[in-house]
N, C-alpha and C positions, 0 to 999 in steps of 0.2 A: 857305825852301821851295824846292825843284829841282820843275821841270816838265818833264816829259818831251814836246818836241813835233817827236819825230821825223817823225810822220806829214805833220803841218801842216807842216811842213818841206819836204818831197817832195812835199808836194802844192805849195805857192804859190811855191817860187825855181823861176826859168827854169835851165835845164839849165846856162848858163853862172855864172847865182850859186849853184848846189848844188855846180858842181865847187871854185869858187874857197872855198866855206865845208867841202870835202872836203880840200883841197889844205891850209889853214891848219890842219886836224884830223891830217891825216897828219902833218903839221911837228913840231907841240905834241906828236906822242903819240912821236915820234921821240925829238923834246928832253926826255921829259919832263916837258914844261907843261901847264898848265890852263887853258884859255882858255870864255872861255862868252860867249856872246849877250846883250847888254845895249842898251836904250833902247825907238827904236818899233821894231826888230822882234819884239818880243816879244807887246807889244801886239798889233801888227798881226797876228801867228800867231795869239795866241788869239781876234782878234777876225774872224780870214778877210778882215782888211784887203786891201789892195794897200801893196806891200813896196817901200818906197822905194830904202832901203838894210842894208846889214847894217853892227852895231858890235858889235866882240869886245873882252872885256879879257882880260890875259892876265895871270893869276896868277905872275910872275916880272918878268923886264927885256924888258918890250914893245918895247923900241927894238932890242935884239938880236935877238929874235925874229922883228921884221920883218924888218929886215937878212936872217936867215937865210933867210929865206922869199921875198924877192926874190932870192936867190943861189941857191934850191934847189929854185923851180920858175917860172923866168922871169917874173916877173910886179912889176906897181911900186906900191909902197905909195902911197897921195894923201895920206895925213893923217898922222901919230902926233898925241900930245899935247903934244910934243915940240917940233913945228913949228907947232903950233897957237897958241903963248904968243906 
């Protein structure tokens, strides 16, 4: 099932996490990838929670995409799954 929660989107991220979840959308659509919204922010959208954090997965090689995405709009990855282990 895909859920469309654009709205809930622009409603509840502060103007600094809609750019940085615009910035990882512009990236992916550049490269080609698919990436989508996964854990509690999902929850927390449909539920009009308070939005902790945002988690993307990214339907190819997430570690180069990050890579890319720090190289192609200044900004620093904290986590992969990568570095996680």
């Amino acid at each position: 099932m895909v859920l469309n929660l654009k709205k809930q989107i622009e409603l509840q991220l502060s103007k600094e996490r809609l750019n940085a979840l615009e910035l990882c959308s512009a990236v992916a659509f550049e490269r080609e990838y698919r990436i989508f919204l996964i854990g509690g922010i999902v929850r927390d959208l449909i539920l009009s929670s308070k939005i902790k954090d945002i988690d993307i997965t990214v339907e190819s090689d997430a570690i180069l995409f990050c890579q890319k995405l720090e190289k192609e709009v200044d900004c620093e990855i904290v986590a992969t799954q990568e570095n996680l282990r």
